[in-house]
VOMAR-507955 format. One line per field, with one value per residue: residue in one letter; x, y, z of N, C-alpha, C in turn. Coordinates in nm, 2 decimals, padded with zeros to 4 digits. Example, Ala and Ser with C-alpha at 12.3 -4.5 7.8 and 13.67 -1.06 7.14 Angstrom:
code (A  S)
n_east (01.32  01.28)
n_north (-00.57  -00.22)
n_up (00.78  00.71)
ca_east (01.23  01.37)
ca_north (-00.45  -00.11)
ca_up (00.78  00.71)
c_east (01.32  01.29)
c_north (-00.33  00.00)
c_up (00.78  00.79)
//
This chain:
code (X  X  X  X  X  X  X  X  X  X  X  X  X  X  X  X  X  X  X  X  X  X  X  X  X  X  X  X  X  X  X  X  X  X  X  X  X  X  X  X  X  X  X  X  X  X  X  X  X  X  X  X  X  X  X  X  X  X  X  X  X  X  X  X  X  X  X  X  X  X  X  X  X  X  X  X  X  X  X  X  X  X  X  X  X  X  X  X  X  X  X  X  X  X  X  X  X  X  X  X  X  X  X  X  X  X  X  X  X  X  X  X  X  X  X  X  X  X  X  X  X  X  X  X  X  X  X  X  X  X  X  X  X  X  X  X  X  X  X  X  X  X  X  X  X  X  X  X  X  X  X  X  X  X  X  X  X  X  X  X  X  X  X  X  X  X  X  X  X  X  X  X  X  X  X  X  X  X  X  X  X  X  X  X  X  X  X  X  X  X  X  X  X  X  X  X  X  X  X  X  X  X  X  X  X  X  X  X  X  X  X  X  X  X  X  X  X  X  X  X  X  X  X  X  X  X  X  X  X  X  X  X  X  X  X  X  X  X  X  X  X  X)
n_east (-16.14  -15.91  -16.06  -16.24  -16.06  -15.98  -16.19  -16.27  -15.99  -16.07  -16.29  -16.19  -16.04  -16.19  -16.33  -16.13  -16.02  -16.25  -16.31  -16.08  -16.25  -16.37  -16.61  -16.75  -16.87  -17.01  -17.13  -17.24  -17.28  -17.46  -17.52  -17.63  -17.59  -17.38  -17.10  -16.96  -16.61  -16.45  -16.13  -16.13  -16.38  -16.73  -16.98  -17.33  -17.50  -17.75  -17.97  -17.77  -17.61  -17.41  -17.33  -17.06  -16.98  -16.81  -16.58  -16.21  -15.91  -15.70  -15.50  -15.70  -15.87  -16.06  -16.26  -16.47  -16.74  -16.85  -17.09  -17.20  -17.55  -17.78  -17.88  -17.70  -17.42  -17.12  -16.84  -16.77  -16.93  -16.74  -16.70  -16.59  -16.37  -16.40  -16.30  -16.02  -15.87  -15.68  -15.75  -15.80  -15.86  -15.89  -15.82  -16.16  -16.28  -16.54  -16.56  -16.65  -16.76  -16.81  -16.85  -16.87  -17.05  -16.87  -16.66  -16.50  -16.35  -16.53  -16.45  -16.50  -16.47  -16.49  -16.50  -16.61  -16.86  -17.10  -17.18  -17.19  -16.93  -16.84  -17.12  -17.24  -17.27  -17.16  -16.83  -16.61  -16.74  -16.98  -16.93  -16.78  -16.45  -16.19  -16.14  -16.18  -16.12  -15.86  -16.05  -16.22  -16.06  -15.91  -15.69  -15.55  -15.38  -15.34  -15.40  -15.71  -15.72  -15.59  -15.57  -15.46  -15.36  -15.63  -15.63  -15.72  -15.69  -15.37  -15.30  -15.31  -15.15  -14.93  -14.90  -14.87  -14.57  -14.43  -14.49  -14.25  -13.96  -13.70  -13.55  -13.54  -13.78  -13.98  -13.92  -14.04  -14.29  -14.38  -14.36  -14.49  -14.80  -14.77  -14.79  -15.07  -15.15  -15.17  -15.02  -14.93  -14.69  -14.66  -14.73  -14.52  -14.28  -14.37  -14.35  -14.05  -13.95  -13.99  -13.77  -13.41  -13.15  -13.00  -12.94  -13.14  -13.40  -13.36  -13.39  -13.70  -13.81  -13.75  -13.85  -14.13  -14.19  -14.30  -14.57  -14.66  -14.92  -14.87  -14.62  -14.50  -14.44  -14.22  -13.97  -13.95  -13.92  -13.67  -13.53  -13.57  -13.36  -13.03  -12.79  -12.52  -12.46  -12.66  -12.85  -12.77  -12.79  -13.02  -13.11  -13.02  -13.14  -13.44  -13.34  -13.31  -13.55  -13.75)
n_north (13.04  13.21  13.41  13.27  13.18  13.43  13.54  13.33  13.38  13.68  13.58  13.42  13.63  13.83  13.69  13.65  13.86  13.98  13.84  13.88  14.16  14.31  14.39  14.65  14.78  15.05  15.18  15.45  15.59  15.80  15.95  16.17  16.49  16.45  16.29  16.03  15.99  15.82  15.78  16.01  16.01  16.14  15.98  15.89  15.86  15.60  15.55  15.62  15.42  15.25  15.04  14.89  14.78  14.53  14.68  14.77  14.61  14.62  14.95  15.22  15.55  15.65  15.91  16.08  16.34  16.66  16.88  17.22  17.31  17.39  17.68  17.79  18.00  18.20  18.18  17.90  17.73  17.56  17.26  16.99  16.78  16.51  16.26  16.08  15.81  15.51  15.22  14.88  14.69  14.34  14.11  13.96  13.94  14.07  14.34  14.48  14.84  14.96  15.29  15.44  15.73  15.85  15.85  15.61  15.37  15.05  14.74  14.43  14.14  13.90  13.62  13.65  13.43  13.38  13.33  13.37  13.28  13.03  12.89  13.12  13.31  13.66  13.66  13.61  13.60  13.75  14.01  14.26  14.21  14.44  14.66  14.94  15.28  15.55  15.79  16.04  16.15  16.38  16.42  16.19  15.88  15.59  15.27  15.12  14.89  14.91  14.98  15.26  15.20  15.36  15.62  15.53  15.33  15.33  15.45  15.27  15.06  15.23  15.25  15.00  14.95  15.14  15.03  14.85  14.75  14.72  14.77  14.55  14.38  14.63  14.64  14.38  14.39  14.62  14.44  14.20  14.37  14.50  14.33  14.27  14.52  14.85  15.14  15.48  15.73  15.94  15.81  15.60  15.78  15.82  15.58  15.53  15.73  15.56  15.45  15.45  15.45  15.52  15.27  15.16  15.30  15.29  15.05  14.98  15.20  15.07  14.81  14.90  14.96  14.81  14.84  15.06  15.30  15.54  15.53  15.69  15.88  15.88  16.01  16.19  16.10  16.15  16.34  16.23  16.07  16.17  16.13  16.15  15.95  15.75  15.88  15.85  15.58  15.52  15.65  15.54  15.25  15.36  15.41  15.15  15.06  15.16)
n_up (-10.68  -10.57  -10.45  -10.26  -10.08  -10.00  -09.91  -09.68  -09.53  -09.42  -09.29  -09.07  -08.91  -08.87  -08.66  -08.49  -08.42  -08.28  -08.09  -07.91  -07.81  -07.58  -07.27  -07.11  -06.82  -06.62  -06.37  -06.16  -05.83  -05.81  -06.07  -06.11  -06.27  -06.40  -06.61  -06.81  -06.92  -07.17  -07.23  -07.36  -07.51  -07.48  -07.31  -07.25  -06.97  -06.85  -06.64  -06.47  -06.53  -06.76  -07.06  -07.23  -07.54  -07.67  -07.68  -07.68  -07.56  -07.31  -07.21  -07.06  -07.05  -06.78  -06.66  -06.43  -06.48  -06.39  -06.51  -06.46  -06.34  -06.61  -06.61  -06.40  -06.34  -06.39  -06.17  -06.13  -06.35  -06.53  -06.67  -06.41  -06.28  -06.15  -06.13  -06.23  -06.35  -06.46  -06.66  -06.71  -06.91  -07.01  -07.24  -07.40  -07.15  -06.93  -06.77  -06.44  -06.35  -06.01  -05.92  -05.59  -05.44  -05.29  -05.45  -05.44  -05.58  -05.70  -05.84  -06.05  -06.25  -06.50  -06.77  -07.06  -07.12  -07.06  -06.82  -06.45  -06.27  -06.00  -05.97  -06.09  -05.90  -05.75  -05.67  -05.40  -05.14  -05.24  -05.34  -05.42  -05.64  -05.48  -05.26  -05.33  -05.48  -05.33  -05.33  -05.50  -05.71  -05.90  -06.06  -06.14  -06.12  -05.95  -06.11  -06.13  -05.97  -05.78  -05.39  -05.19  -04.83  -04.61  -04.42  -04.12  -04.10  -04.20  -03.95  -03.81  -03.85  -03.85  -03.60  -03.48  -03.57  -03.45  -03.19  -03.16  -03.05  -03.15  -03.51  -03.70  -03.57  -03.66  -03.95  -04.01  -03.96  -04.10  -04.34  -04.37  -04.35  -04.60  -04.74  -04.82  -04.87  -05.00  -05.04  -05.00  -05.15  -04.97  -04.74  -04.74  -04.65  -04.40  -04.31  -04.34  -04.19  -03.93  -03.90  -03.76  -03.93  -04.19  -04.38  -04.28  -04.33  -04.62  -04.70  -04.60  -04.80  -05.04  -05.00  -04.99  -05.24  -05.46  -05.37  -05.33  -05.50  -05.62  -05.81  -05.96  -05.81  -05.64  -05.63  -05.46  -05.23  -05.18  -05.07  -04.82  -04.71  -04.54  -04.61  -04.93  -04.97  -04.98  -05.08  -05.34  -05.37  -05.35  -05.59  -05.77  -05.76  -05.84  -06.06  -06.20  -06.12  -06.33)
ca_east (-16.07  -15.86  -16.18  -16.29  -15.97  -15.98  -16.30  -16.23  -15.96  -16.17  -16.39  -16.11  -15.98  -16.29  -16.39  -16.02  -16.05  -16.39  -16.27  -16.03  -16.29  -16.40  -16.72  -16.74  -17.00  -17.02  -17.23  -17.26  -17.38  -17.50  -17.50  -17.69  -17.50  -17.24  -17.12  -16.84  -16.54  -16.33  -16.04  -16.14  -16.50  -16.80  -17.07  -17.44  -17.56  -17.90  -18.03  -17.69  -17.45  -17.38  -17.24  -16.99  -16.99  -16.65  -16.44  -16.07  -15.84  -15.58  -15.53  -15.81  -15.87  -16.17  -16.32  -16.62  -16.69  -16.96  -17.16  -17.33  -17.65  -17.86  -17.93  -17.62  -17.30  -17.00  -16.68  -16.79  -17.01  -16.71  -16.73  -16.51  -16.35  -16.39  -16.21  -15.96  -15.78  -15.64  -15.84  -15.71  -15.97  -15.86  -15.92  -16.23  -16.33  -16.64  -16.55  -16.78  -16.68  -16.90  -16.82  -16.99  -17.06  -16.74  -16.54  -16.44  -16.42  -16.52  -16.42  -16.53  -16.45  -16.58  -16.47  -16.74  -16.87  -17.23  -17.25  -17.08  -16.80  -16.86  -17.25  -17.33  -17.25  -17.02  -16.70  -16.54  -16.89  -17.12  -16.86  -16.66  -16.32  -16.09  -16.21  -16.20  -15.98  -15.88  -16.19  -16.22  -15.90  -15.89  -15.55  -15.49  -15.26  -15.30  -15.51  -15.86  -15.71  -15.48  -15.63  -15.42  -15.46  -15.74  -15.59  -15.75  -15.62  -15.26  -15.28  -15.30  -14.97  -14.77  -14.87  -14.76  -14.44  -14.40  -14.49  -14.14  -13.84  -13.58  -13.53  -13.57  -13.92  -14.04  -13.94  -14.10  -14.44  -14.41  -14.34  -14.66  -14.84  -14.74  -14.83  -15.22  -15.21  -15.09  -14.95  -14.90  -14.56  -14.67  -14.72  -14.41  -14.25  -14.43  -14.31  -13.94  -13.93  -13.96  -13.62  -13.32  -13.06  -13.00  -12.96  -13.28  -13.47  -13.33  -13.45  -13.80  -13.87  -13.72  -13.98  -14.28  -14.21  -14.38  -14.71  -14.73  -15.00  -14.85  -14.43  -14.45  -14.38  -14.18  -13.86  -13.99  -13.85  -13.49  -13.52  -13.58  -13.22  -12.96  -12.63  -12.51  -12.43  -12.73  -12.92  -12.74  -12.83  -13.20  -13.13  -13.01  -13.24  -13.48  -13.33  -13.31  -13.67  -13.78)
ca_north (12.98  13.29  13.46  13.15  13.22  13.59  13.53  13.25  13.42  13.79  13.57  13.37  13.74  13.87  13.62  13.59  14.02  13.94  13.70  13.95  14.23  14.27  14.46  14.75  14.82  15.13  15.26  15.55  15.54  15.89  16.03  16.34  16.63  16.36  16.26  15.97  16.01  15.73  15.81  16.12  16.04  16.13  15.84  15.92  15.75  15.56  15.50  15.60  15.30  15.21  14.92  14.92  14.57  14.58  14.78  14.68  14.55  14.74  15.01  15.32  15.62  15.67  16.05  16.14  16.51  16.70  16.96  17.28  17.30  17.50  17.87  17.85  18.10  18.22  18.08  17.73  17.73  17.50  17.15  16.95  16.67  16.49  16.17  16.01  15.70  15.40  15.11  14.77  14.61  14.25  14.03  13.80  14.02  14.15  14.45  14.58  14.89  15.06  15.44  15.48  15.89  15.91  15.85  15.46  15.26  14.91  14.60  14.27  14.13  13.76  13.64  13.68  13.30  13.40  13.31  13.39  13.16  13.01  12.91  13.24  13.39  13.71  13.61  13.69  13.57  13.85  14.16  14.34  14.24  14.51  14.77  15.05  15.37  15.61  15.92  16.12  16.16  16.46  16.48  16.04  15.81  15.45  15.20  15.12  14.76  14.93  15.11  15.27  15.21  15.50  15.71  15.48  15.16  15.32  15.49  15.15  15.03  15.33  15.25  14.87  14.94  15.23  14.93  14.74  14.80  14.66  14.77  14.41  14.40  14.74  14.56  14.25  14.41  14.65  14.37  14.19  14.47  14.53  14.17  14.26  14.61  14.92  15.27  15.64  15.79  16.02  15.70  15.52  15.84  15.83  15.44  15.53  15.79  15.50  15.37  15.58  15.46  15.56  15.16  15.07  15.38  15.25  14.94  15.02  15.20  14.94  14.72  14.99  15.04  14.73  14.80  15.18  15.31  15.64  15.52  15.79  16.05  15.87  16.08  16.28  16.06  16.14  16.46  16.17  16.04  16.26  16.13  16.17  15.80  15.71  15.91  15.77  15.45  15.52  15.70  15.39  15.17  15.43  15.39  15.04  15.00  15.21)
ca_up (-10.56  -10.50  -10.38  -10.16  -09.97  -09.91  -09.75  -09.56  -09.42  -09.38  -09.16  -08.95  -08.87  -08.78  -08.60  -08.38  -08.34  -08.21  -07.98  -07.82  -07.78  -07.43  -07.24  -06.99  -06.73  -06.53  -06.25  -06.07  -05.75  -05.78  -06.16  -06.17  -06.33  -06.42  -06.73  -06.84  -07.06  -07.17  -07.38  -07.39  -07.56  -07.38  -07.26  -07.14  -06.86  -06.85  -06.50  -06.41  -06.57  -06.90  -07.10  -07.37  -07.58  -07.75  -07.65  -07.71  -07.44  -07.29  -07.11  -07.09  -06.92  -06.73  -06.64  -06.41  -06.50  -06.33  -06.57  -06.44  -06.42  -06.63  -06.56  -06.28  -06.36  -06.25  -06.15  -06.14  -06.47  -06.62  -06.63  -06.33  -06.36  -06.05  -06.12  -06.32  -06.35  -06.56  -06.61  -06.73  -06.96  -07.02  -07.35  -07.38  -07.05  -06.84  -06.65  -06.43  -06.23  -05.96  -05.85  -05.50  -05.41  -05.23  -05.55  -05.47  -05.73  -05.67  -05.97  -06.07  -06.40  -06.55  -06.91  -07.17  -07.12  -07.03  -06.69  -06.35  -06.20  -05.86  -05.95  -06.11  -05.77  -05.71  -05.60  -05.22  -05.08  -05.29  -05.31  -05.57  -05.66  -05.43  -05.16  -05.41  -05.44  -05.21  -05.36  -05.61  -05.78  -06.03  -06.10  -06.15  -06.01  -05.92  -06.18  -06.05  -05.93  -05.63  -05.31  -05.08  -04.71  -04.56  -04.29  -04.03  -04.12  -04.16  -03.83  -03.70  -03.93  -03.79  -03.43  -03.43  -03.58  -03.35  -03.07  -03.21  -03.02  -03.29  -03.63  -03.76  -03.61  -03.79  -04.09  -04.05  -03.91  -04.25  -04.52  -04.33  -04.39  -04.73  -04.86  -04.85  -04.84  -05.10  -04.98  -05.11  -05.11  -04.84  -04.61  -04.71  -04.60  -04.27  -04.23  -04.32  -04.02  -03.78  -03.88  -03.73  -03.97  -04.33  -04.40  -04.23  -04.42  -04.79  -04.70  -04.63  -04.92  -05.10  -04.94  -05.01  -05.38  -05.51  -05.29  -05.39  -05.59  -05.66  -05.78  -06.02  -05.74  -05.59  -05.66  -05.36  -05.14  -05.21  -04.98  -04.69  -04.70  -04.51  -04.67  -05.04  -05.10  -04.97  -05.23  -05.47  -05.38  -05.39  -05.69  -05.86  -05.75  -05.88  -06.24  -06.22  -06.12  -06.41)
c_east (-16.00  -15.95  -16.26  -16.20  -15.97  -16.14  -16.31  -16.15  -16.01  -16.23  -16.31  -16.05  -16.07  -16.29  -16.26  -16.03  -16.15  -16.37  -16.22  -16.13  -16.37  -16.56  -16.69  -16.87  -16.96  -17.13  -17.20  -17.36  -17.49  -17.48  -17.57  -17.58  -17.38  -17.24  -16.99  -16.74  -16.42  -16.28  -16.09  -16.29  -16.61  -16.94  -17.18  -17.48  -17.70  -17.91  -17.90  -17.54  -17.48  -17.31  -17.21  -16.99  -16.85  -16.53  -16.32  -16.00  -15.75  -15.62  -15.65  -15.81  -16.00  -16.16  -16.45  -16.60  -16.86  -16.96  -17.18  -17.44  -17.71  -17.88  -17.84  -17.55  -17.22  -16.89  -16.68  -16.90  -16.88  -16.72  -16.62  -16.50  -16.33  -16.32  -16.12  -15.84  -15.71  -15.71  -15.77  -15.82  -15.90  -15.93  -16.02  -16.30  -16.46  -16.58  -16.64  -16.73  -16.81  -16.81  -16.90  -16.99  -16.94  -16.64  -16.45  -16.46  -16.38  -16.54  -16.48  -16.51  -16.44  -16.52  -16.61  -16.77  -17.02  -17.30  -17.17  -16.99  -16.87  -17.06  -17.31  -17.37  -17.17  -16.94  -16.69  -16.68  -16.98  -17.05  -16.78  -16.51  -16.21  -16.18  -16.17  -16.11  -16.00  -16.01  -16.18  -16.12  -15.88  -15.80  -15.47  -15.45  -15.29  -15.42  -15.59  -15.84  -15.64  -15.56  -15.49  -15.46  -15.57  -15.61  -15.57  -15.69  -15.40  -15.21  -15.27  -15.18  -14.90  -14.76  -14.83  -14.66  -14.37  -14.34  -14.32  -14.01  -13.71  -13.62  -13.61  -13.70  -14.01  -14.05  -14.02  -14.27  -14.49  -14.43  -14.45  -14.78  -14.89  -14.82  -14.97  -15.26  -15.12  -15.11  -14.94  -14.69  -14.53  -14.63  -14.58  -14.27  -14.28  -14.35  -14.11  -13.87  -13.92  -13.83  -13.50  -13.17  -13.08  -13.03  -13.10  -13.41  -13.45  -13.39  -13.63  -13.86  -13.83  -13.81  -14.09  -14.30  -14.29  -14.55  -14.75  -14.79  -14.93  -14.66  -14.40  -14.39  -14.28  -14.00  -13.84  -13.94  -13.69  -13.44  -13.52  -13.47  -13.14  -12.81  -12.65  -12.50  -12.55  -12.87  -12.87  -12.77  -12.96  -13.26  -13.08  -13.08  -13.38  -13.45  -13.35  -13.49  -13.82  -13.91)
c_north (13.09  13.37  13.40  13.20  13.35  13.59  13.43  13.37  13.53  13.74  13.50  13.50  13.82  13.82  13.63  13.74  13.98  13.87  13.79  14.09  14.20  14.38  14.54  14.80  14.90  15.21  15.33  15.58  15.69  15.95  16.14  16.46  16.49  16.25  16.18  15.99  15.86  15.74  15.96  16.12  16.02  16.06  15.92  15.84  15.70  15.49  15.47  15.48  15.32  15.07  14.93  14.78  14.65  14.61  14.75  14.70  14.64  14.84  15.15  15.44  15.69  15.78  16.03  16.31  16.53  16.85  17.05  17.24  17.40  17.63  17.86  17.96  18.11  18.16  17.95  17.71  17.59  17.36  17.11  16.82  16.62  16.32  16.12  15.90  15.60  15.32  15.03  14.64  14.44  14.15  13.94  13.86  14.10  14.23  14.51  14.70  15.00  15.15  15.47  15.70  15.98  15.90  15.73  15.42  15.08  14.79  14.50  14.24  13.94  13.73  13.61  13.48  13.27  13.37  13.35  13.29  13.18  13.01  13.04  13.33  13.55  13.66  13.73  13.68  13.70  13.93  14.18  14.27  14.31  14.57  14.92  15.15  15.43  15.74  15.96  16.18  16.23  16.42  16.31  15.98  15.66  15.36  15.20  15.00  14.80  15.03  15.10  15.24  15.38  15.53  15.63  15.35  15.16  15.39  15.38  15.07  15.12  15.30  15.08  14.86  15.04  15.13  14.86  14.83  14.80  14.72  14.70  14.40  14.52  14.64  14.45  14.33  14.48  14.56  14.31  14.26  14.47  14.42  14.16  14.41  14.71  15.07  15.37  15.65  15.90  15.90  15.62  15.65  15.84  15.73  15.46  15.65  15.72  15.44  15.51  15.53  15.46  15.44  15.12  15.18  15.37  15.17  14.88  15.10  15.12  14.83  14.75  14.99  14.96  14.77  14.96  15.25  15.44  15.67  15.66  15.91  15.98  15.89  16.16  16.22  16.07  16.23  16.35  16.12  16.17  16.25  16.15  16.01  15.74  15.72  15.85  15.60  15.44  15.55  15.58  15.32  15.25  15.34  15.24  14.96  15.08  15.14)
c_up (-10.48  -10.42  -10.24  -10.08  -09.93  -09.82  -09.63  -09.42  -09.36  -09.26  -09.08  -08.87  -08.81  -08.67  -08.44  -08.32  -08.28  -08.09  -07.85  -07.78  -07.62  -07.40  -07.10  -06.95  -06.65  -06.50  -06.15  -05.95  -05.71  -05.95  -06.23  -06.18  -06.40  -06.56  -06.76  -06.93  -07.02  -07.28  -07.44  -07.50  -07.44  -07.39  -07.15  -07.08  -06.88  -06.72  -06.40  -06.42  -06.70  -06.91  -07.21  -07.39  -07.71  -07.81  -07.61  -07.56  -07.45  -07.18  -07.14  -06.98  -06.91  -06.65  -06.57  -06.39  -06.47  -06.42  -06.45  -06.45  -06.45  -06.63  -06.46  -06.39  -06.29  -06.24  -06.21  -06.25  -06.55  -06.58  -06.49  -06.35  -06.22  -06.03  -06.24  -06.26  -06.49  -06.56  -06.70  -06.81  -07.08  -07.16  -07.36  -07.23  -07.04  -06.78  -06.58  -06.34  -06.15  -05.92  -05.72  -05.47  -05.31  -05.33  -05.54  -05.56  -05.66  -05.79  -05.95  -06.20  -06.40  -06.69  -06.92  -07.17  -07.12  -06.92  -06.56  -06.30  -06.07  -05.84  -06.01  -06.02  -05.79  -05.65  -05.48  -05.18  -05.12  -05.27  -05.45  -05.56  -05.51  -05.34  -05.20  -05.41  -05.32  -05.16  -05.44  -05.61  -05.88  -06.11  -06.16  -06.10  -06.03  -06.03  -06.10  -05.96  -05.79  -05.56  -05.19  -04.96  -04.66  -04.44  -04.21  -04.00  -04.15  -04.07  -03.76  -03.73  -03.84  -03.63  -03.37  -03.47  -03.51  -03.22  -03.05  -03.14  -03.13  -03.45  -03.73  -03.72  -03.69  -03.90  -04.12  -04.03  -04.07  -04.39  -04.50  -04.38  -04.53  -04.84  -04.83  -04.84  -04.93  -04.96  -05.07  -05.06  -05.00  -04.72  -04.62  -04.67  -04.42  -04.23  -04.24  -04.22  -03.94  -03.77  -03.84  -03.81  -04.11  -04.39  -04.40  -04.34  -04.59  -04.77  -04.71  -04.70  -05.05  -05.06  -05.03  -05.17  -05.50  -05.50  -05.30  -05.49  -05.69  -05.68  -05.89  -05.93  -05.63  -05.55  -05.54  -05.28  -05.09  -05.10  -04.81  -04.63  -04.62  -04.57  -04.81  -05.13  -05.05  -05.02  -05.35  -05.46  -05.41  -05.51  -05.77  -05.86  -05.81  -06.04  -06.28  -06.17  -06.23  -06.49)
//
């Protein structure tokens, strides 16, 4: 009997780990020379993607690293590590993530059910999830789920809140903004230059801090304040948003 029960439960425990294991798909929209590491192990490509069946939930960190080739030399003989990020692989989950040749990464993710949602369609009428990162990102920064705005799209942010006579419109045109759209700590610098008072400049990065991909550096901002209590306020809020 006592044997009956240790395997019972063996296979209810299996069976519930099982449950929570998830699957990872990645393609490269260009993978010659190029070689995947997640978690620090490295993954050969086959016609350019892969698929892990599996692979535990949580967080991960995803590498594209470009080899030499061959008979080169020289400086550049060592490998390069031409992206890194976080990725966020969900229980009971499909992930699929494409890499296009500029270094975006574009998501979709499905639970493990065996068919697509919405007819077995892609979702957002036949598109990926998000509008991918900002490029190839050696050095890391924002999960795969957040893109900053491009250049182009927040040259056009800085010139309607420029447009705004008042304060109070800046702010409203920024929090607008904000609520469908993520930022660097460079740009929420940019956007707290349009305010001319110390108040109105706490304020909007108090706004930004939700919607920026990169809050680890966002200590850098402190240099943007000109008073001492008004560092200290940002520096509180700082700790308190830890």
């Amino acid at each position: 009997m006592k044997t009956i029960f240790t395997l019972l439960f063996a296979t209810l425990f299996t069976s519930a780990f099982a449950y929570d294991e998830s699957r990872l798909s990645i393609t490269l929209a260009n993978g010659r020379d190029l070689q995947l590491q997640i978690d620090d192990r490295n993954y050969s490509l086959q016609d350019n993607s892969i698929d892990i069946n599996g692979i535990a939930p949580g967080q991960h960190t995803l590498r594209v690293v470009r080899y030499p080739r061959r008979g080169g030399g020289g400086r550049n003989s060592r490998p390069t590590v031409l992206l890194s990020t976080s990725i966020n692989v969900r229980p009971n989950m499909h992930l699929d993530i494409m890499v296009n040749r500029f270094g975006r990464i574009y998501t979709d993710e499905r639970p493990l059910s065996g068919r697509w949602d919405n007819s077995d369609n892609w979702s957002n009428g036949g598109g990926y999830g998000n509008n991918g990162n900002t490029g190839w990102n050696p050095n890391g920064g924002a999960p795969y789920a957040t893109a900053a705005m491009t250049d182009a799209e927040f040259a056009q942010l800085l010139a309607q809140v420029k447009k705004e006579w008042f304060s109070n419109g800046k702010q409203n045109v920024v929090r607008e903004a904000l609520v469908r759209n993520y930022v660097t700590v460079a740009q929420v610098r940019q956007l707290m230059q349009q305010f001319p008072f110390e108040a109105e400049k706490l304020e909007a990065a108090k706004t930004a801090y939700d919607r920026t991909v990169d809050q680890r550096n966002y200590y850098q901002l402190l240099d943007a304040f000109e008073t001492q209590g008004t560092k200290d306020q940002f520096a509180q809020f700082l700790r308190e948003h830890r």
